[in-house]
Jmol script that loads the backbone (N, CA, C; Angstrom):
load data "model"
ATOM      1  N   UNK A   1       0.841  -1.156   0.000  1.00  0.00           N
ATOM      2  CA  UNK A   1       0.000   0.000   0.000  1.00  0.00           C
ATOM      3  C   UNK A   1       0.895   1.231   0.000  1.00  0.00           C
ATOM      4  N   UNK A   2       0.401   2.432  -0.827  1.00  0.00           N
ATOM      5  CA  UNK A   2       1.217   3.777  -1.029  1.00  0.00           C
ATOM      6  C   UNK A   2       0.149   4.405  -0.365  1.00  0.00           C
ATOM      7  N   UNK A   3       0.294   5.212   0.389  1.00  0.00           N
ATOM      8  CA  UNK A   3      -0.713   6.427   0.537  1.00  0.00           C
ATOM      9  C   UNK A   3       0.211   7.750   0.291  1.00  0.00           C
ATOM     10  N   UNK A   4      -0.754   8.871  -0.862  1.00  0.00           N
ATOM     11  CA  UNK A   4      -0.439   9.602  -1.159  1.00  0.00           C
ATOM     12  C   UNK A   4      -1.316  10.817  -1.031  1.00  0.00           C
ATOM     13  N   UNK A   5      -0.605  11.556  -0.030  1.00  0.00           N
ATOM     14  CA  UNK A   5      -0.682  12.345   1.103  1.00  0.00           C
ATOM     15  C   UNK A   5      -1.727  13.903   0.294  1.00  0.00           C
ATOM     16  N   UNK A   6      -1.110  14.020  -0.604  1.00  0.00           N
ATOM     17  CA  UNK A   6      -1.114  14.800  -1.778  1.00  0.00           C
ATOM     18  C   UNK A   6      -2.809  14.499  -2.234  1.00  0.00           C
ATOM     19  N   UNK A   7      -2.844  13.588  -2.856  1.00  0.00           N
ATOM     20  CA  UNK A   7      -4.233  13.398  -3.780  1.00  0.00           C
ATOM     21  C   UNK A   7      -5.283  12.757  -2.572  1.00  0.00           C
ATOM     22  N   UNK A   8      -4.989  12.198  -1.474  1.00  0.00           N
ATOM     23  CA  UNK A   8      -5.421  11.744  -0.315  1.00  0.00           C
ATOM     24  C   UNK A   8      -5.922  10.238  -0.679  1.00  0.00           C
ATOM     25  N   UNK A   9      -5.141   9.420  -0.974  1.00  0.00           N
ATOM     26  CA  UNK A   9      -5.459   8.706  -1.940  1.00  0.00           C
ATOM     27  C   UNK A   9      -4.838   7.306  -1.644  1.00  0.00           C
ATOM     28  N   UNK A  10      -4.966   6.580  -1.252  1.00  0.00           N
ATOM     29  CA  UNK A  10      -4.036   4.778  -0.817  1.00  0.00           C
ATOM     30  C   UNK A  10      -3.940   3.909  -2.441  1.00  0.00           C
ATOM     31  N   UNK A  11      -2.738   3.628  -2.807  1.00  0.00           N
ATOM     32  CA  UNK A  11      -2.980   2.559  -4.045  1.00  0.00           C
ATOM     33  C   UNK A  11      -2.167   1.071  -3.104  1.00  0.00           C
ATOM     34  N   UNK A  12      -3.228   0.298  -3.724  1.00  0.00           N
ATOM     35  CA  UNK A  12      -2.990  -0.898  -3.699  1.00  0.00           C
ATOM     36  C   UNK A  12      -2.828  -1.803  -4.468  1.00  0.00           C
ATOM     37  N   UNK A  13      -1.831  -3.332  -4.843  1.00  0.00           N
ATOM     38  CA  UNK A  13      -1.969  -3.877  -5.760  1.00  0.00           C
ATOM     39  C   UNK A  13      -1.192  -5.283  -5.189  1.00  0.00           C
ATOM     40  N   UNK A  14      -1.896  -6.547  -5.825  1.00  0.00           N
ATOM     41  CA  UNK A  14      -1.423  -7.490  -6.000  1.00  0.00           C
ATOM     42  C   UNK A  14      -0.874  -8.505  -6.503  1.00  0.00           C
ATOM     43  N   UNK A  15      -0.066  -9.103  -6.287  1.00  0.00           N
ATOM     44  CA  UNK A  15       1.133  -9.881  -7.635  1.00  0.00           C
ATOM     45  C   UNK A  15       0.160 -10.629  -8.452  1.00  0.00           C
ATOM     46  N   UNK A  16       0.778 -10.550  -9.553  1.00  0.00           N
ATOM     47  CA  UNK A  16      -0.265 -11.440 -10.713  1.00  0.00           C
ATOM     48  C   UNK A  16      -0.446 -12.717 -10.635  1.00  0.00           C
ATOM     49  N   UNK A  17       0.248 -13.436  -9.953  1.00  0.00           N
ATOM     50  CA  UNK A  17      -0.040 -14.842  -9.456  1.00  0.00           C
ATOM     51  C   UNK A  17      -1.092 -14.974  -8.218  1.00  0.00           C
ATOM     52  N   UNK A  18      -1.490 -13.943  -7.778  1.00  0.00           N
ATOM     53  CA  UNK A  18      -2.076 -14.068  -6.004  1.00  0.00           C
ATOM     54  C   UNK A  18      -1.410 -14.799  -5.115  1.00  0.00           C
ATOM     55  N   UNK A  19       0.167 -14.679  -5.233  1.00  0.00           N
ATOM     56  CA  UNK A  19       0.595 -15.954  -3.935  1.00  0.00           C
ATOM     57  C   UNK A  19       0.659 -15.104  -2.524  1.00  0.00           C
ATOM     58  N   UNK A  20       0.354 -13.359  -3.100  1.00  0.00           N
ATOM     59  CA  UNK A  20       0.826 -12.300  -1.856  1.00  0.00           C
ATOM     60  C   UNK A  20      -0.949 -12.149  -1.324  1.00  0.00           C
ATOM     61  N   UNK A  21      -1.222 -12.421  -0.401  1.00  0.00           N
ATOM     62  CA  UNK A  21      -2.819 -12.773  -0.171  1.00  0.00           C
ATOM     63  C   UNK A  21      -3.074 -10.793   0.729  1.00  0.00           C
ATOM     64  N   UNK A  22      -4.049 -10.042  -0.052  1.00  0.00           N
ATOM     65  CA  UNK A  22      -3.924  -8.865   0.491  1.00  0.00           C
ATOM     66  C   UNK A  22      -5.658  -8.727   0.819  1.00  0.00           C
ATOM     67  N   UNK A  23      -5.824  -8.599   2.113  1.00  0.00           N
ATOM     68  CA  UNK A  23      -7.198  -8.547   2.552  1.00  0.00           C
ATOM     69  C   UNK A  23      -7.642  -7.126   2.983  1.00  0.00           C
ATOM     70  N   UNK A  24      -8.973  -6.641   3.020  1.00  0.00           N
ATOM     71  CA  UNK A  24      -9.068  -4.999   3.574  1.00  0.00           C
ATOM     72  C   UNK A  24     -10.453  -5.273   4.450  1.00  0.00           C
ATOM     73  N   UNK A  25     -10.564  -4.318   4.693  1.00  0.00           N
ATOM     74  CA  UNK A  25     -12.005  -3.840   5.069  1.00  0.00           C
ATOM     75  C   UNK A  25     -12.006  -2.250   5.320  1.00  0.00           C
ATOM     76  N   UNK A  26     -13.272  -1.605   3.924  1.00  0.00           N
ATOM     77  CA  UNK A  26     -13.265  -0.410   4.178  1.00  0.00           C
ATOM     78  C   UNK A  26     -14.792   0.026   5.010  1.00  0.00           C
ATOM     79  N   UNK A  27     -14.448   0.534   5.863  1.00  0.00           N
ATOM     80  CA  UNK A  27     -16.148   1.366   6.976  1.00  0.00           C
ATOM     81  C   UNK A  27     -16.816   2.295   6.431  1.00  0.00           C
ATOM     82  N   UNK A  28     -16.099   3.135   5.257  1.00  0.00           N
ATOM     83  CA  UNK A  28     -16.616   4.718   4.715  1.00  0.00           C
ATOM     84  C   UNK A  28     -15.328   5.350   4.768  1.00  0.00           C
ATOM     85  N   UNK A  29     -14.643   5.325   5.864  1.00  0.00           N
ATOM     86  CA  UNK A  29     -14.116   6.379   6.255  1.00  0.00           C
ATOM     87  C   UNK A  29     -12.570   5.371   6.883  1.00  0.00           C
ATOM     88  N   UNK A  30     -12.270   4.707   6.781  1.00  0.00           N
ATOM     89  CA  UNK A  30     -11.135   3.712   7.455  1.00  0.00           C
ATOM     90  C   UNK A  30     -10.759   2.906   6.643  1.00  0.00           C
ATOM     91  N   UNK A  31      -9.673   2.595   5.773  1.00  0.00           N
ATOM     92  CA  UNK A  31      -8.991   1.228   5.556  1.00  0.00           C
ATOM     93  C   UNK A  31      -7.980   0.179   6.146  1.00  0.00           C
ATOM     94  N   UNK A  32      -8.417  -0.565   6.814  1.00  0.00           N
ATOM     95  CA  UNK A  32      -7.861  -1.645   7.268  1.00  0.00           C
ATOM     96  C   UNK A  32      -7.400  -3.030   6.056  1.00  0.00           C
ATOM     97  N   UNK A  33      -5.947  -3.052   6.250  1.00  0.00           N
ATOM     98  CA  UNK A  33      -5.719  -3.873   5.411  1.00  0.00           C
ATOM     99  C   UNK A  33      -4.401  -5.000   5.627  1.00  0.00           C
ATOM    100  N   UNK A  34      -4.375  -6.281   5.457  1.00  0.00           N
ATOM    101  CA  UNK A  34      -3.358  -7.305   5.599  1.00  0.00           C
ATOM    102  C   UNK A  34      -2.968  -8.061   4.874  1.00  0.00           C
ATOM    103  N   UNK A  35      -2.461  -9.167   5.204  1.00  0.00           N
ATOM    104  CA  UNK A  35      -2.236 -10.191   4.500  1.00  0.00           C
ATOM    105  C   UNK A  35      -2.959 -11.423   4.865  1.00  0.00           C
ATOM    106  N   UNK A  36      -3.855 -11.406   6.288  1.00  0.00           N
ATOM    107  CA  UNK A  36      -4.096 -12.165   6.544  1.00  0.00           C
ATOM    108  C   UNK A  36      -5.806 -11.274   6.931  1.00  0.00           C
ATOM    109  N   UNK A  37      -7.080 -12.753   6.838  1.00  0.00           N
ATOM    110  CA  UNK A  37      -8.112 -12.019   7.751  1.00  0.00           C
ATOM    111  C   UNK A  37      -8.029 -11.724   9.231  1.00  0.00           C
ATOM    112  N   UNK A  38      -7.351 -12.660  10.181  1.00  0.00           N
ATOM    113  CA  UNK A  38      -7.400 -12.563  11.602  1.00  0.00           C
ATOM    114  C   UNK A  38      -6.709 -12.016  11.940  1.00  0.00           C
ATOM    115  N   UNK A  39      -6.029 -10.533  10.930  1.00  0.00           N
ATOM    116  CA  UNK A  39      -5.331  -9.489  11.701  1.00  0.00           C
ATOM    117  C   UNK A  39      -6.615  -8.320  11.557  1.00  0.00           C
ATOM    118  N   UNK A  40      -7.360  -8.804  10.753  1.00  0.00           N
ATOM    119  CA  UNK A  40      -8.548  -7.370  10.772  1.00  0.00           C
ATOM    120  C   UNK A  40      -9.244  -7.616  11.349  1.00  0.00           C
ATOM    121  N   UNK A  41     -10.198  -8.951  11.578  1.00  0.00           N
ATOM    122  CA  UNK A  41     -11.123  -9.071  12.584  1.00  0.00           C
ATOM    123  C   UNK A  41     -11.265  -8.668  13.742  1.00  0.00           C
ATOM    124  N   UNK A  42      -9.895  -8.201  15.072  1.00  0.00           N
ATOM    125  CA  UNK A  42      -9.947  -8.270  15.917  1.00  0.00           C
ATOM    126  C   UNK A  42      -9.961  -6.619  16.101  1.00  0.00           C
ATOM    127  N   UNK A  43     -10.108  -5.905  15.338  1.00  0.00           N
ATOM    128  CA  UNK A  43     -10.175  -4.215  15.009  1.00  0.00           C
ATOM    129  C   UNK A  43     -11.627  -4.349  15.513  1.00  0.00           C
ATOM    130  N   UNK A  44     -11.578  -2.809  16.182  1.00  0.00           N
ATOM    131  CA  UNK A  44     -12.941  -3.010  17.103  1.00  0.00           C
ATOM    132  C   UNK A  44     -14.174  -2.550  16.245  1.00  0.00           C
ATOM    133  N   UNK A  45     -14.058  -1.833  14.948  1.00  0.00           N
ATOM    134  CA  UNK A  45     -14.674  -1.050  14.231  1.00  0.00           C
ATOM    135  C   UNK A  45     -15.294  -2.945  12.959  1.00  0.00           C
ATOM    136  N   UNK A  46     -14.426  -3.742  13.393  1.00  0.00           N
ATOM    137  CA  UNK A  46     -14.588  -4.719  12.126  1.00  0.00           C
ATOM    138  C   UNK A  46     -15.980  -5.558  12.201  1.00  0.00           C
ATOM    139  N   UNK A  47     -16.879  -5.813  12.120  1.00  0.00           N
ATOM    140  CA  UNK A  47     -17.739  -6.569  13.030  1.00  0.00           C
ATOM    141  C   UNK A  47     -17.494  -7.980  12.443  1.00  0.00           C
ATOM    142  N   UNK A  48     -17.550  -8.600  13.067  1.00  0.00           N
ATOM    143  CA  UNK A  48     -17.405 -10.623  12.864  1.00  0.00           C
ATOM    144  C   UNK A  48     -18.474 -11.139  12.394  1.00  0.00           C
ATOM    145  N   UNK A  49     -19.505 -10.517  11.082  1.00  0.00           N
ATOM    146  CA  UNK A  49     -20.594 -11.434  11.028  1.00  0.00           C
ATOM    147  C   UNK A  49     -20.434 -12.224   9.901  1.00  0.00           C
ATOM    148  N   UNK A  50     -20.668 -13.625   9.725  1.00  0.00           N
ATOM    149  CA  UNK A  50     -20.101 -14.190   8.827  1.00  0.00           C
ATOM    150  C   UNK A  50     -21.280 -14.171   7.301  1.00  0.00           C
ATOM    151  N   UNK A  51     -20.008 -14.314   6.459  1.00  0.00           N
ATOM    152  CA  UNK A  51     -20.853 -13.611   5.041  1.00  0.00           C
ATOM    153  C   UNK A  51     -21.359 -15.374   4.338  1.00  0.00           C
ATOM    154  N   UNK A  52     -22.492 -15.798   4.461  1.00  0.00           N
ATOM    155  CA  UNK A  52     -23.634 -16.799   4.104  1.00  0.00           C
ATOM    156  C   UNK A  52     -23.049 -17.272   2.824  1.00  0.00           C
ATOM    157  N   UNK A  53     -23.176 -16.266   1.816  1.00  0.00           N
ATOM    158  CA  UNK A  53     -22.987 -16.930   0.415  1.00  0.00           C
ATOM    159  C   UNK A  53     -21.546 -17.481   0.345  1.00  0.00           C
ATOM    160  N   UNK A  54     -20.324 -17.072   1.538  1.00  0.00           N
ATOM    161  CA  UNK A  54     -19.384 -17.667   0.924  1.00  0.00           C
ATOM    162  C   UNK A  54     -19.315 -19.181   1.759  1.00  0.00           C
ATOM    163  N   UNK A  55     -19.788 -19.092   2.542  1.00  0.00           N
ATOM    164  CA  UNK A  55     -20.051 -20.435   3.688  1.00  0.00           C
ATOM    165  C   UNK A  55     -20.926 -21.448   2.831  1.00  0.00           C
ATOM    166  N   UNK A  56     -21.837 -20.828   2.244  1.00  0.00           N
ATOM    167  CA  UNK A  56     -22.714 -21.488   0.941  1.00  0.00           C
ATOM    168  C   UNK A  56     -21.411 -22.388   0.091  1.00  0.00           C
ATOM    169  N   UNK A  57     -21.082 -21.261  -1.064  1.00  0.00           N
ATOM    170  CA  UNK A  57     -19.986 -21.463  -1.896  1.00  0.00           C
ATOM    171  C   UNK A  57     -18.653 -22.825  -1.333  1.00  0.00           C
ATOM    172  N   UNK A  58     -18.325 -22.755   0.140  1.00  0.00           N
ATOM    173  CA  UNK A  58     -17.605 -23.260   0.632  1.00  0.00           C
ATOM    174  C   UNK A  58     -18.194 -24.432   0.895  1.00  0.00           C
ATOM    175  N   UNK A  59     -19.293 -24.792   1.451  1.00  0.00           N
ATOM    176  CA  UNK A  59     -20.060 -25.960   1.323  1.00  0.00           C
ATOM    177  C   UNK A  59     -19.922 -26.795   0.320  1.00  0.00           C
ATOM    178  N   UNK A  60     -20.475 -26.166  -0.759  1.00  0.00           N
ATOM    179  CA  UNK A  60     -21.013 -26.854  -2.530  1.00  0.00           C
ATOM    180  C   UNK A  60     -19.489 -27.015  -3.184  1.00  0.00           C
ATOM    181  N   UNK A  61     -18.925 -26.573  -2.403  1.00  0.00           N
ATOM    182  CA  UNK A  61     -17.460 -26.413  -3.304  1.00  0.00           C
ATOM    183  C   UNK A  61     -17.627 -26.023  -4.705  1.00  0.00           C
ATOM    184  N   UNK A  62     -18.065 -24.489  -4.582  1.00  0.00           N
ATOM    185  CA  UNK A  62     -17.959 -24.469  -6.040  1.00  0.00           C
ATOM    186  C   UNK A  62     -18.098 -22.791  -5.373  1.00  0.00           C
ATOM    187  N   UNK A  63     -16.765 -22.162  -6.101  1.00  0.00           N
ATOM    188  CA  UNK A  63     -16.096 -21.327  -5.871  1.00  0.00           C
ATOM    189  C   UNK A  63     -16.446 -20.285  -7.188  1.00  0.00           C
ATOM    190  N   UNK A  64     -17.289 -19.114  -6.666  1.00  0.00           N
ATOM    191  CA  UNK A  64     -17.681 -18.128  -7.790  1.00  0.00           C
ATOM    192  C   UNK A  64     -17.381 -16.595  -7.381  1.00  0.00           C
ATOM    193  N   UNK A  65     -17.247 -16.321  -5.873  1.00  0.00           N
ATOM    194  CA  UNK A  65     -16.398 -14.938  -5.442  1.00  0.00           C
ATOM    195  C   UNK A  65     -15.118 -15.182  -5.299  1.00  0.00           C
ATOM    196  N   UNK A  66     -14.424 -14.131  -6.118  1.00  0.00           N
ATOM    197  CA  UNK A  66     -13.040 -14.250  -5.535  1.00  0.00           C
ATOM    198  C   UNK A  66     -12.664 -13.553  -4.847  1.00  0.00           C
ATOM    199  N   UNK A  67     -13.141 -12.138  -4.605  1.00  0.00           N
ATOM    200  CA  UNK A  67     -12.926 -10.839  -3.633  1.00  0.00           C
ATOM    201  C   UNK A  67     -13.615 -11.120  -2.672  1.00  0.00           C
ATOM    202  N   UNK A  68     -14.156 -11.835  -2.352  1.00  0.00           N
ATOM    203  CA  UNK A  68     -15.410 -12.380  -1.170  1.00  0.00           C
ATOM    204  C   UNK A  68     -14.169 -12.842   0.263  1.00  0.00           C
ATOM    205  N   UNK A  69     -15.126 -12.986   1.213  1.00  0.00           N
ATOM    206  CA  UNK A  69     -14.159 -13.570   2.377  1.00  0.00           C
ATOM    207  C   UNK A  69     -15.142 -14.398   3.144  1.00  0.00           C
ATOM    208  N   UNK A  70     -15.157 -15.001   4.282  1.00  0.00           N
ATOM    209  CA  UNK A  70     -16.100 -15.891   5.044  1.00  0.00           C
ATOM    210  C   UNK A  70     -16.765 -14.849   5.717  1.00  0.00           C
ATOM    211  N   UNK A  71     -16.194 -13.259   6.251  1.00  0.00           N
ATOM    212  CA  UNK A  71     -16.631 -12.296   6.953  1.00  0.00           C
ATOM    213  C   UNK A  71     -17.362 -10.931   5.943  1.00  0.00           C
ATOM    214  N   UNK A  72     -18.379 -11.196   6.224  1.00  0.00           N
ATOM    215  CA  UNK A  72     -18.912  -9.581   5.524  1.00  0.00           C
ATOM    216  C   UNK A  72     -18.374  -8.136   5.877  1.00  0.00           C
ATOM    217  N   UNK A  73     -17.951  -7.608   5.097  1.00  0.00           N
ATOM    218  CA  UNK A  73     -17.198  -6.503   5.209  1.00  0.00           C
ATOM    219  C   UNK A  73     -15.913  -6.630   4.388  1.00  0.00           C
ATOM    220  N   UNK A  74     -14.949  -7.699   4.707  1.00  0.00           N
ATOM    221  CA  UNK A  74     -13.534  -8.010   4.653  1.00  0.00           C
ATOM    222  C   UNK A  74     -13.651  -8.771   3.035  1.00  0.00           C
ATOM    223  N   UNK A  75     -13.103  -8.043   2.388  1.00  0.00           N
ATOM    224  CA  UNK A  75     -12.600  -8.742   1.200  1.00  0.00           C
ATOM    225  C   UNK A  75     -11.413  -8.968   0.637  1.00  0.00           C
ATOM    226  N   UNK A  76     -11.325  -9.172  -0.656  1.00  0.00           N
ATOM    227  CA  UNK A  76      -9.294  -9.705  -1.005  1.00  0.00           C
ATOM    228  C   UNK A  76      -9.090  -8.862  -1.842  1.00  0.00           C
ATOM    229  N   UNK A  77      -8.163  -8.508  -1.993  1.00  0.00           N
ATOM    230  CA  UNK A  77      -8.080  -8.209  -3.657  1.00  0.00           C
ATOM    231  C   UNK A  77      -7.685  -9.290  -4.577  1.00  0.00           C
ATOM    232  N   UNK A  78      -8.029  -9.512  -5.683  1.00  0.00           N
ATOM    233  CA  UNK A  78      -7.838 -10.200  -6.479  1.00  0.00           C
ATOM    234  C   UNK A  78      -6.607 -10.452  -7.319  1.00  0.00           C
ATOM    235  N   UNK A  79      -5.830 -11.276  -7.463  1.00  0.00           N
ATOM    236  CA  UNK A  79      -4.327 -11.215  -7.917  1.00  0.00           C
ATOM    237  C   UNK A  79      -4.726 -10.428  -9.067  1.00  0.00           C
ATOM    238  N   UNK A  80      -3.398  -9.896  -9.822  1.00  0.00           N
ATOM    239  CA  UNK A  80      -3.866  -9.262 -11.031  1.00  0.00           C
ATOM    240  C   UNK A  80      -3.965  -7.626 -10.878  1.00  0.00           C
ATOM    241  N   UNK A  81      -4.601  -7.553  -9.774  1.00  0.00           N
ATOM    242  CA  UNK A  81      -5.630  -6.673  -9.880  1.00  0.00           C
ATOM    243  C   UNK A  81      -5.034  -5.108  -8.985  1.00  0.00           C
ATOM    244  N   UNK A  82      -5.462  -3.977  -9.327  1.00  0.00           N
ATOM    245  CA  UNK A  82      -4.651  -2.677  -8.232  1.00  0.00           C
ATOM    246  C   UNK A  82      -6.221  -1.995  -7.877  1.00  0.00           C
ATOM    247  N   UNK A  83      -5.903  -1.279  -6.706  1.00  0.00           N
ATOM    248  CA  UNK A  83      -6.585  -0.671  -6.073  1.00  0.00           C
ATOM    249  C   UNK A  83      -6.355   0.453  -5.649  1.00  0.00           C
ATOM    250  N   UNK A  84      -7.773   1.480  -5.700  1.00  0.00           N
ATOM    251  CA  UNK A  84      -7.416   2.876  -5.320  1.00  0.00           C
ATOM    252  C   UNK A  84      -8.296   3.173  -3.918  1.00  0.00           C
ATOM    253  N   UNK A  85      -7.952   3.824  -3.147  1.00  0.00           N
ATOM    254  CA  UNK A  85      -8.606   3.834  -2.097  1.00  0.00           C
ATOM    255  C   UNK A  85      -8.921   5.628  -1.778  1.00  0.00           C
ATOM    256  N   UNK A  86      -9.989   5.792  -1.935  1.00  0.00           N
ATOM    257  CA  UNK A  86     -10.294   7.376  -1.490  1.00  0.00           C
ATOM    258  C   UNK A  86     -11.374   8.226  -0.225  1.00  0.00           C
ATOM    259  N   UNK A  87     -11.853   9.017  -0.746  1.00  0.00           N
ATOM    260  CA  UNK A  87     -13.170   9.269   0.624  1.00  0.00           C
ATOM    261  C   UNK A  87     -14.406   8.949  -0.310  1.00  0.00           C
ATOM    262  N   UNK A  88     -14.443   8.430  -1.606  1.00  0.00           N
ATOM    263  CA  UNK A  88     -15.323   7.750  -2.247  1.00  0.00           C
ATOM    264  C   UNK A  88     -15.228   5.785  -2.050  1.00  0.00           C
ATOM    265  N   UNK A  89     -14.190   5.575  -1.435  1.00  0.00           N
ATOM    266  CA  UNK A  89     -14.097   4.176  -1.132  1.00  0.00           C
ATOM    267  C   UNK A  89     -13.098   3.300  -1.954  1.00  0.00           C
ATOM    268  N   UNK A  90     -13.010   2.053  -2.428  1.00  0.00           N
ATOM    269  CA  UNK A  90     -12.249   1.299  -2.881  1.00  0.00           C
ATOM    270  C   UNK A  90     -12.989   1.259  -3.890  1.00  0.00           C
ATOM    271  N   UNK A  91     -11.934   1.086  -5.183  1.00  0.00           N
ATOM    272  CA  UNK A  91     -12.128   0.562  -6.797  1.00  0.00           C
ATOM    273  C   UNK A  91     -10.652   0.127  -7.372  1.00  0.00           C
ATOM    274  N   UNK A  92     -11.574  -0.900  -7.446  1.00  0.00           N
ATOM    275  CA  UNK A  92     -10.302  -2.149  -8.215  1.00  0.00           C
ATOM    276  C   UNK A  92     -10.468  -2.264  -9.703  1.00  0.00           C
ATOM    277  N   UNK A  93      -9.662  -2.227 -10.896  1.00  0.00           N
ATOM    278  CA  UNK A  93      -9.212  -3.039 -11.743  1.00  0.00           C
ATOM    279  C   UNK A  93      -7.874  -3.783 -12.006  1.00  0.00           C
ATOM    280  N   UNK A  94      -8.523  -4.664 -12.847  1.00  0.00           N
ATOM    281  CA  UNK A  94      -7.116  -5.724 -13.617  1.00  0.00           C
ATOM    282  C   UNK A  94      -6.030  -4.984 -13.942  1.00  0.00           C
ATOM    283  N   UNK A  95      -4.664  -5.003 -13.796  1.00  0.00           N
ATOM    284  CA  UNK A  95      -3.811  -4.361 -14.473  1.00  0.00           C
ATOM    285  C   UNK A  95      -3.438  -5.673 -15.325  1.00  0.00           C
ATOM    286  N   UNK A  96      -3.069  -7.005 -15.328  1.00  0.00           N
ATOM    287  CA  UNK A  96      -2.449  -7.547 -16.067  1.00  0.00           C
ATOM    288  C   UNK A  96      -3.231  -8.978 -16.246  1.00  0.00           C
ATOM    289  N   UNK A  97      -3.551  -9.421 -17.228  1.00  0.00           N
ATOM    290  CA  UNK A  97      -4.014 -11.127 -17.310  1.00  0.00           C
ATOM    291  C   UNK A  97      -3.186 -11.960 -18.316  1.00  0.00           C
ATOM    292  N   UNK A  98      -2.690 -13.112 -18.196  1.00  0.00           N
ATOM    293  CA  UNK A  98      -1.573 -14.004 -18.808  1.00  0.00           C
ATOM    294  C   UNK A  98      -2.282 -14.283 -19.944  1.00  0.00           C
ATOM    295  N   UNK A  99      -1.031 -14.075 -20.810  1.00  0.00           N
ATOM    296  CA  UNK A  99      -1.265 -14.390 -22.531  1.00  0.00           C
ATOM    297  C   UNK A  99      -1.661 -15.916 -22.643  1.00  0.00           C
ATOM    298  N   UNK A 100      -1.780 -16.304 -23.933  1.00  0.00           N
ATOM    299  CA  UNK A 100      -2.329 -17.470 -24.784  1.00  0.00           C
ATOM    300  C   UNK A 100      -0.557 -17.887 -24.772  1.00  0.00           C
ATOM    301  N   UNK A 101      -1.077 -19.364 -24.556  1.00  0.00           N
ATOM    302  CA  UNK A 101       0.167 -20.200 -25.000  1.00  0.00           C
ATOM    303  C   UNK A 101       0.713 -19.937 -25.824  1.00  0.00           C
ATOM    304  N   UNK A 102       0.619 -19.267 -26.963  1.00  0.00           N
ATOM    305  CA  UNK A 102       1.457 -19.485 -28.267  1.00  0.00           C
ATOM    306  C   UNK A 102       2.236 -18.479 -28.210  1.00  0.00           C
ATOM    307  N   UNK A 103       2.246 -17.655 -27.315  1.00  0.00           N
ATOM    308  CA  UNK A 103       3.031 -16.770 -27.104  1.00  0.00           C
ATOM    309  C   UNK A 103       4.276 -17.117 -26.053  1.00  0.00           C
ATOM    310  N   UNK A 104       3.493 -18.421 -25.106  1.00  0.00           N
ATOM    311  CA  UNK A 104       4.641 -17.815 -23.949  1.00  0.00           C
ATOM    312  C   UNK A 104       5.676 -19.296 -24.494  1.00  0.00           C
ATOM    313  N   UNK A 105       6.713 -18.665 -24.245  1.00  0.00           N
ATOM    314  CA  UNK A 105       8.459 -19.783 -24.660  1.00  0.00           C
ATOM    315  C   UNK A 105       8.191 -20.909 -24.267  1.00  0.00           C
ATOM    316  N   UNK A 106       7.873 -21.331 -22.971  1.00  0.00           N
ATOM    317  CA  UNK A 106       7.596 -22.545 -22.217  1.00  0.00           C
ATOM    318  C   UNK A 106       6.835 -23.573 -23.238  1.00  0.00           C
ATOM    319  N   UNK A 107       5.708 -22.700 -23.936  1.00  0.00           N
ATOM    320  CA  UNK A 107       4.998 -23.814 -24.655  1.00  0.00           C
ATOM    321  C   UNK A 107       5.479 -23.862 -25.557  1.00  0.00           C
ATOM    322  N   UNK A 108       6.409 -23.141 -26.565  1.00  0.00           N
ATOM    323  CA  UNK A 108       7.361 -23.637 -27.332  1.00  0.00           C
ATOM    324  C   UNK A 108       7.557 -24.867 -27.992  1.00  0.00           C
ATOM    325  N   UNK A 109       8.149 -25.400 -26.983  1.00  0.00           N
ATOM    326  CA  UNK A 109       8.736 -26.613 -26.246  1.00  0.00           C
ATOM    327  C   UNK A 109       8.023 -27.930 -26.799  1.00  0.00           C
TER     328      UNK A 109
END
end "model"
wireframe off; spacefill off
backbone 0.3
color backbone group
């Protein structure tokens, strides 16, 4: 995370593989953010209620949020993906998605 003091403004971003796991939770007015969920939960502002559809999803095993978390409020960012954080809130896009085989050397091969 950058926060830039100037535009009042936090950027965020995560490696294009997702192996760097970056979690937040924004209130309006607060960004809380880690690498892990059970460093935000215990923030007194965070509330612990657990989010249904992903407990659903986690059940059925069949995985359709990826920014989602087990806690409502707390989400991920998505590998790939950068984030801007303002007094309008968080907005994410893709900066990068992996080419077609025929491009990359490996498949060459």
């Amino acid at each position: 995370m950058i926060w830039d003091a100037h535009r009042r403004e936090a950027f965020c971003a995560r490696d294009r593989m997702g192996n760097k796991p970056f979690t937040y939770h924004w209130d309006g007015k607060t960004l809380a953010f880690a690498s892990e969920v059970h460093a935000i939960l215990p923030l007194p502002w965070v509330p612990e209620d657990l989010n249904d559809g992903m407990l659903a999803e986690f059940l059925a095993n069949e995985w359709h949020s990826r920014d989602e978390t087990f806690w409502q409020g707390v989400s991920r960012l998505v590998a790939a993906h950068r984030m801007v954080v303002d007094e309008r809130g968080p907005r994410a896009d893709q900066y990068w998605s992996p080419t077609s085989g025929r491009h990359c050397p490996i498949a060459r091969r």
